[in-house]
C-alpha positions as CSV (number, residue, x, y, z in Angstrom):
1,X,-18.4,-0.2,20.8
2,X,-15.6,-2.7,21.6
3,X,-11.7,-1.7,21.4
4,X,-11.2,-3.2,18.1
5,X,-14.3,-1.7,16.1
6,X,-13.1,1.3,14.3
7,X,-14.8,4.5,14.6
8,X,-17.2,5.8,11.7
9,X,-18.0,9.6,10.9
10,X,-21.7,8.0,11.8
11,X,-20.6,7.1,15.3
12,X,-19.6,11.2,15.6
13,X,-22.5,12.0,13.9
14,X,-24.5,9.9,16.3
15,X,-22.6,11.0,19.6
16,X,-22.9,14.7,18.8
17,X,-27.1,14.2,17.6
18,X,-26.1,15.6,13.8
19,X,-25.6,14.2,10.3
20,X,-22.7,12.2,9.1
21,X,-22.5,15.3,5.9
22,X,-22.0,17.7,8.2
23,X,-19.1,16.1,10.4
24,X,-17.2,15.4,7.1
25,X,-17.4,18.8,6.0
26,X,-16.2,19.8,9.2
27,X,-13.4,17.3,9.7
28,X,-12.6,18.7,5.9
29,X,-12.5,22.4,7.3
30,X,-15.3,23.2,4.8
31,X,-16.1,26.8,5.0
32,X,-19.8,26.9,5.3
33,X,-19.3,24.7,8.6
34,X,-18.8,27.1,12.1
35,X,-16.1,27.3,14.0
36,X,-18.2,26.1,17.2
37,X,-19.2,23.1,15.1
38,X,-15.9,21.9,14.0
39,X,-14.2,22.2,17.0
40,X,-17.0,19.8,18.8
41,X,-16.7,17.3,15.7
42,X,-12.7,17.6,16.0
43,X,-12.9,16.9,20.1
44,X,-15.4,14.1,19.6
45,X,-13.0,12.6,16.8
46,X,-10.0,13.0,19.2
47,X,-11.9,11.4,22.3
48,X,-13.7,8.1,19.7
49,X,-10.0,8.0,18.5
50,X,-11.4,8.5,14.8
51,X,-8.5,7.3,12.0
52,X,-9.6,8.4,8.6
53,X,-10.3,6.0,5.8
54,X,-7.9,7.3,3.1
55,X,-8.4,5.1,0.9
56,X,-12.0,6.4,0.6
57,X,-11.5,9.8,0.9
58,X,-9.2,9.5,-2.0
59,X,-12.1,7.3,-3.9
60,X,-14.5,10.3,-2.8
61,X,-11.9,13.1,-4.0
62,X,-9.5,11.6,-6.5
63,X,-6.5,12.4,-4.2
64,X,-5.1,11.0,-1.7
65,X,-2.3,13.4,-0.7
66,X,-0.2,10.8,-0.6
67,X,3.7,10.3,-2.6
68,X,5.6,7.1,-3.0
69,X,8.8,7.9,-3.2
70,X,11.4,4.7,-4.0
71,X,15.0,4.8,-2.8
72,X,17.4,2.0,-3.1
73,X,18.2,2.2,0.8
74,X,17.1,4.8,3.0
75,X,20.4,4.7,5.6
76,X,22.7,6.5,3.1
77,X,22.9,10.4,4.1
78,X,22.5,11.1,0.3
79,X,19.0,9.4,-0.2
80,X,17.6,10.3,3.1
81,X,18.8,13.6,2.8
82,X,17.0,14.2,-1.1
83,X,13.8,12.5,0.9
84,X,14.0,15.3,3.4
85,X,14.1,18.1,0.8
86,X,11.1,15.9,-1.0
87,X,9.0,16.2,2.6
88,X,10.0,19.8,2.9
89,X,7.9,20.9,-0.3
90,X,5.2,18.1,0.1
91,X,4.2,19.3,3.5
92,X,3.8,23.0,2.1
93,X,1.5,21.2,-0.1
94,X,-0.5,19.4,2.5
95,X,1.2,16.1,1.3
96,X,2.6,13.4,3.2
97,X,5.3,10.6,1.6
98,X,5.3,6.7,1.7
99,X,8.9,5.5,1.6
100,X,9.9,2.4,0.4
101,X,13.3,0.8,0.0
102,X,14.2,-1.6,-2.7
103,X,17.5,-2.7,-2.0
104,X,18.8,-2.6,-5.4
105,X,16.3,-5.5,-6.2
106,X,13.7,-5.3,-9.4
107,X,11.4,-7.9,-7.5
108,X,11.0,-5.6,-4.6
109,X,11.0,-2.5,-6.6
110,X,7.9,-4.2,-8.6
111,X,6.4,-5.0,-5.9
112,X,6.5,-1.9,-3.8
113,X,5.0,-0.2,-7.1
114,X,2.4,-2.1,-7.3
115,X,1.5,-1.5,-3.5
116,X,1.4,2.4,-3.9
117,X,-0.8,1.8,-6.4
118,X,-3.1,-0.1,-3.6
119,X,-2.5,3.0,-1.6
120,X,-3.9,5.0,-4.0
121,X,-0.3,7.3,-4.1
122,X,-0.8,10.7,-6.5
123,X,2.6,10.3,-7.6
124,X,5.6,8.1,-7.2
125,X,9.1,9.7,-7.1
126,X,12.1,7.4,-7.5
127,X,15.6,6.5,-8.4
128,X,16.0,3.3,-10.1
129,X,18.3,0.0,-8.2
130,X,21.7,-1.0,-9.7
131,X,19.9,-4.5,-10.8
132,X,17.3,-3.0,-12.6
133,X,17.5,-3.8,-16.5
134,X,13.9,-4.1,-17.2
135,X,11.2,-0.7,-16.7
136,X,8.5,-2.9,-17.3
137,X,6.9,-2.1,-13.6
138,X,8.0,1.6,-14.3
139,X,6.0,2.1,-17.5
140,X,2.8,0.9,-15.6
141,X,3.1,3.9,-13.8
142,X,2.8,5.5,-16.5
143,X,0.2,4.1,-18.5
144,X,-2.2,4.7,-15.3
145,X,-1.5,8.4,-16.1
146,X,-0.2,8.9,-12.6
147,X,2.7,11.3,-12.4
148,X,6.2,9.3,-12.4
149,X,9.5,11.4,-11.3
150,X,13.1,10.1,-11.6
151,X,15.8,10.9,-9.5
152,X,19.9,10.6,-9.2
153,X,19.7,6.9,-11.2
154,X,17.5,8.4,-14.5
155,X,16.9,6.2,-17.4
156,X,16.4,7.7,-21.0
157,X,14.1,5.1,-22.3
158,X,11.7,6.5,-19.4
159,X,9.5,9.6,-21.0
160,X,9.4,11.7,-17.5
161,X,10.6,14.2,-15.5
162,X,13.5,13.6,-14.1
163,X,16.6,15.3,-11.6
164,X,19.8,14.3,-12.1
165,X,23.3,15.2,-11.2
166,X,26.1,16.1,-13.6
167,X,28.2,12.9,-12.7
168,X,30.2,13.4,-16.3
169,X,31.6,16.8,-15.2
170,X,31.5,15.7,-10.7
171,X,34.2,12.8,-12.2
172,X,36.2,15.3,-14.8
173,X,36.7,17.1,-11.6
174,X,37.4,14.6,-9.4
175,X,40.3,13.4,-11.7
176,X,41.1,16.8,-13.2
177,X,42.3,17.4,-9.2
178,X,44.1,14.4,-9.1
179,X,46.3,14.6,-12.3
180,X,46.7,19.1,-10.9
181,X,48.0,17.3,-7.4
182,X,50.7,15.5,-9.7
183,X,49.0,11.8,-10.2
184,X,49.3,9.6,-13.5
185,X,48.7,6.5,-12.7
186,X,45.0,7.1,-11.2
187,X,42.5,4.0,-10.7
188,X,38.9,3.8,-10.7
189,X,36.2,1.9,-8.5
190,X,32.8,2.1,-10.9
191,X,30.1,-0.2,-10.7
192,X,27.4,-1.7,-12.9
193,X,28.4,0.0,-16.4
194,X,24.2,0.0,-17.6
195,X,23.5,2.2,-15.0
196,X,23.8,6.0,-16.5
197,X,25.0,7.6,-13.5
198,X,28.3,5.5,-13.8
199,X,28.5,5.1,-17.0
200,X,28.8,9.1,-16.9
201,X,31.3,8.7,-14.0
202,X,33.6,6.6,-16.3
203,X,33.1,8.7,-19.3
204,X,34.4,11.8,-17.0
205,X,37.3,10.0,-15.6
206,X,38.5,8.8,-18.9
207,X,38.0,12.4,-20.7
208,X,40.0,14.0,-17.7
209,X,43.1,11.2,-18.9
210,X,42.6,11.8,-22.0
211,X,42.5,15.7,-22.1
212,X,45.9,15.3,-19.7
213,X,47.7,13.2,-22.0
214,X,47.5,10.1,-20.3
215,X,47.1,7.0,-21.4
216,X,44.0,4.8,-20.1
217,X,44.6,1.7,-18.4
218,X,42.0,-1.0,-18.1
219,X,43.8,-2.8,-15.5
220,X,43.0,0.4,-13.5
221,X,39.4,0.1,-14.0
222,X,37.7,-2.2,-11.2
223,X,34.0,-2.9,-11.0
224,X,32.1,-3.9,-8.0
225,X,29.0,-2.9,-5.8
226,X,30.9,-0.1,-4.2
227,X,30.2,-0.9,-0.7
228,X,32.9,-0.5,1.9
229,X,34.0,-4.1,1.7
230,X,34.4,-4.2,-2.2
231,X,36.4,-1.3,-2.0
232,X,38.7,-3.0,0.5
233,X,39.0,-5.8,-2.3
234,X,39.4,-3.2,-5.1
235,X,42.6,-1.5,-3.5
236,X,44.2,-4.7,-2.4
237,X,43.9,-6.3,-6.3
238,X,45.6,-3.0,-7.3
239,X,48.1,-2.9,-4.8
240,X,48.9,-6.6,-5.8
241,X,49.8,-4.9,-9.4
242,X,53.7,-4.6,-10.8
243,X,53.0,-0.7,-10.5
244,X,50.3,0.2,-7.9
245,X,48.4,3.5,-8.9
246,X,49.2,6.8,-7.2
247,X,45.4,7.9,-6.8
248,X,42.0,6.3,-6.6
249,X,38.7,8.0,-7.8
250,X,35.8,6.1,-6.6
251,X,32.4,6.5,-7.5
252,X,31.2,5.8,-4.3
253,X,32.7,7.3,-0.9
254,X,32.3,3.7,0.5
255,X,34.6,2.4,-2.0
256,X,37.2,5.5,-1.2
257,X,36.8,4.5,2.6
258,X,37.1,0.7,2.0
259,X,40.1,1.7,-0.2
260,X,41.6,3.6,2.9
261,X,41.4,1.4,5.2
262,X,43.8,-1.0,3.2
263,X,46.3,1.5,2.2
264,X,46.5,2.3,6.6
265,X,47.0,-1.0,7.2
266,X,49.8,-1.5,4.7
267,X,51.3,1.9,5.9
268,X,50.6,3.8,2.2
269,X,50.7,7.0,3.1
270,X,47.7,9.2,2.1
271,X,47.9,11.3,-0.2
272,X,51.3,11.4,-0.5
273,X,51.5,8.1,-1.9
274,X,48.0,7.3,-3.0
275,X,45.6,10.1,-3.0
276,X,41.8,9.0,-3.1
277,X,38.8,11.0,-3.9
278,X,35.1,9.5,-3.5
279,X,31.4,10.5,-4.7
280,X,28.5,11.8,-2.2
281,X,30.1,13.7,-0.1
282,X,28.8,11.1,3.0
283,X,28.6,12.9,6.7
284,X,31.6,10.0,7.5
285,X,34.2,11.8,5.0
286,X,34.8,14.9,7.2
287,X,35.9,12.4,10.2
288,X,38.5,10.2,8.6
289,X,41.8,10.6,8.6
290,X,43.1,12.2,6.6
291,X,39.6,13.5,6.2
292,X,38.1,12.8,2.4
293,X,37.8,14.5,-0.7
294,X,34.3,13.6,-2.4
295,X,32.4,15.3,-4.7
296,X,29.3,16.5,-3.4
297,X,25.7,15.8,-5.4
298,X,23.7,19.1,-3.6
299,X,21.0,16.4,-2.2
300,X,18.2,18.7,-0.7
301,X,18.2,20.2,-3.5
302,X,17.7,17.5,-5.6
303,X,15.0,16.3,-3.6
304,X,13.3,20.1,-3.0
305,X,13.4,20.0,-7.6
306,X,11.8,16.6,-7.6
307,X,9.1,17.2,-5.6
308,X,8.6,21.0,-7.0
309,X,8.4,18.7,-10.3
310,X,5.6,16.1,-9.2
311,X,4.0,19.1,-8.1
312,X,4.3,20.8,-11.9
313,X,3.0,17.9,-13.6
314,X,0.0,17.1,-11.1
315,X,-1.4,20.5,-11.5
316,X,-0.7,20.4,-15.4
317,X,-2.7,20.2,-18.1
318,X,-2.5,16.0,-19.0
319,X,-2.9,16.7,-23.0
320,X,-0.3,19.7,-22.7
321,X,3.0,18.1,-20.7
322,X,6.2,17.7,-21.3
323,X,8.5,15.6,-19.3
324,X,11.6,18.2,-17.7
325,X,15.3,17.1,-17.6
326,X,16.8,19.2,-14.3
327,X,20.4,18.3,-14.5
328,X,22.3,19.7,-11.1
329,X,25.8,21.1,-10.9
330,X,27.7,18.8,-8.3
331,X,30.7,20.5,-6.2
332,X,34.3,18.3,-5.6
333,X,34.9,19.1,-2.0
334,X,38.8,19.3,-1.5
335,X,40.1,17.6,2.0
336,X,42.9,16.1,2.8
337,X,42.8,12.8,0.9
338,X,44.1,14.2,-2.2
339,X,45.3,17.7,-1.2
340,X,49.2,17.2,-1.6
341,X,51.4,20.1,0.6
């Protein structure tokens, strides 16, 4: 055998003078196989350097203990973080996750789908990009009958289970704080308004005006791709307004931070002058100065939920389920950003 031929249960089988049944059934830890007998197939598996084929196992079994789960970008604290929780409950199950990024693009986000279903994936778990308008690629999942869980970014048209965040009542809070620190003029960073979770965002910041008795201000509404550099734009088009505002909530702690950075530079003191609260509750906000309130979206929980909910509708009854709505509590974390002495 030659370095680049692959190992076959027959080459075990072959090596150890036995049948290729009986070294699957061991490498499956079938019970009616000895102890003795699996620990010789194991060893001779180990020393061939035997990789299972798991795309036939799962064409033998119907499984192939496998999850896709889809995240827009998987070096944000918040989506790594929910795939940890996800890994957590899918190792107790003897399951293991494929993770794919999108990017925010519905190319790649078809595309990645339609490679998990070459991978023969049990379930895919997701949370839908910023540019996706079209579900097209998401009710294919679907119609193959294989299980389909939304997270953070949900989308009602979808008919599955999905975990959300409050992001209505995280942004009444957020602003609620604000206008209780003494604000009145308070801006907001929000981002593509088809997306629900900002939609919600700017439905909670303009019920929290409204309930205060203040007016709302378009001008004060700014809509971008919250990353750190459109936040820096954000906050120096407001501060080039007749009256600059005297807080910022942002729907995205990047925004917040971009947003801080100008207001240092142009020696605004914070919060004094402009208080600023973000969304996520990134690892950065405790270590900037002044340290920054954010509203926190719980995210191993969220991602221990959505994988308890794959789990749910994989061992359901197909004819007999119905498609749960999990809607989280988020937490505003108060720091010095907006906490006025």
């Amino acid at each position: 055998m030659t370095r680049n031929d692959k190992t076959t249960i027959q080459d075990i089988a072959k090596r150890l003078n036995t049948t290729a049944a009986t070294v699957s059934r061991a490498l499956n830890d079938h019970p009616r196989i000895s102890k003795a007998t699996k620990e010789a197939v194991k060893k001779m598996a180990f020393e061939l350097n035997y990789q299972p084929n798991n795309i036939a196992s799962a064409l033998r079994s119907g499984k192939s203990k496998l999850i896709g789960v889809i995240v827009p970008t998987a070096n944000r604290a918040f989506f790594s973080t929910v795939v940890r929780g996800i890994e957590e409950v899918a190792i107790q199950h003897n399951y293991r996750v494929i993770i794919s990024q999108s990017y925010d693009d519905p190319k790649k986000e078809e595309e990645t789908i339609d490679a998990l279903f070459s991978a023969r994936v049990d379930g895919i778990i997701a949370s839908t990009g910023k540019k996706t308008l079209v579900f097209d690629h998401y009710r294919k999942v679907i119609e193959k009958g294989i299980p389909l869980i939304l997270f953070d970014r949900g989308n009602p048209e979808l008919k599955v289970s999905q975990v959300l965040i409050d992001d209505y009542q995280g942004a009444y809070q957020a602003v609620k704080h604000l206008i209780e620190q003494g604000c009145k003029r308070i801006a907001h960073f929000t981002s593509v308004n088809k997306i629900s979770i900002y939609k919600d965002r700017l439905r909670g910041y303009t019920d929290a005006l409204r309930d205060a008795g203040i007016d709302i201000q378009e001008e004060l509404i700014i809509e971008s791709d919250l990353q750190l550099e459109d936040g820096r734009i954000c906050m120096e088009q407001l501060l080039a307004l007749k009256q600059r505002p005297d807080a910022v909530f942002s729907s995205s702690d990047y925004g917040a931070m971009g947003a801080m950075q100008v207001l240092k530079e142009n020696e605004i003191n914070i919060p004094e002058e402009v208080a600023l609260v973000g969304f996520s509750n990134e690892p950065f906000t405790s270590y900037t100065d002044p340290p920054l309130s954010s509203v926190d979206q719980t995210s191993i929980s969220m991602g221990r939920i959505t994988a308890k909910a794959f789990f749910d509708q994989l061992n359901a009854d197909k004819s007999d389920f119905t498609p749960q709505k999990t809607i989280l509590s988020p937490q505003l974390i108060i720091r010095g950003s907006s906490q006025k002495k």
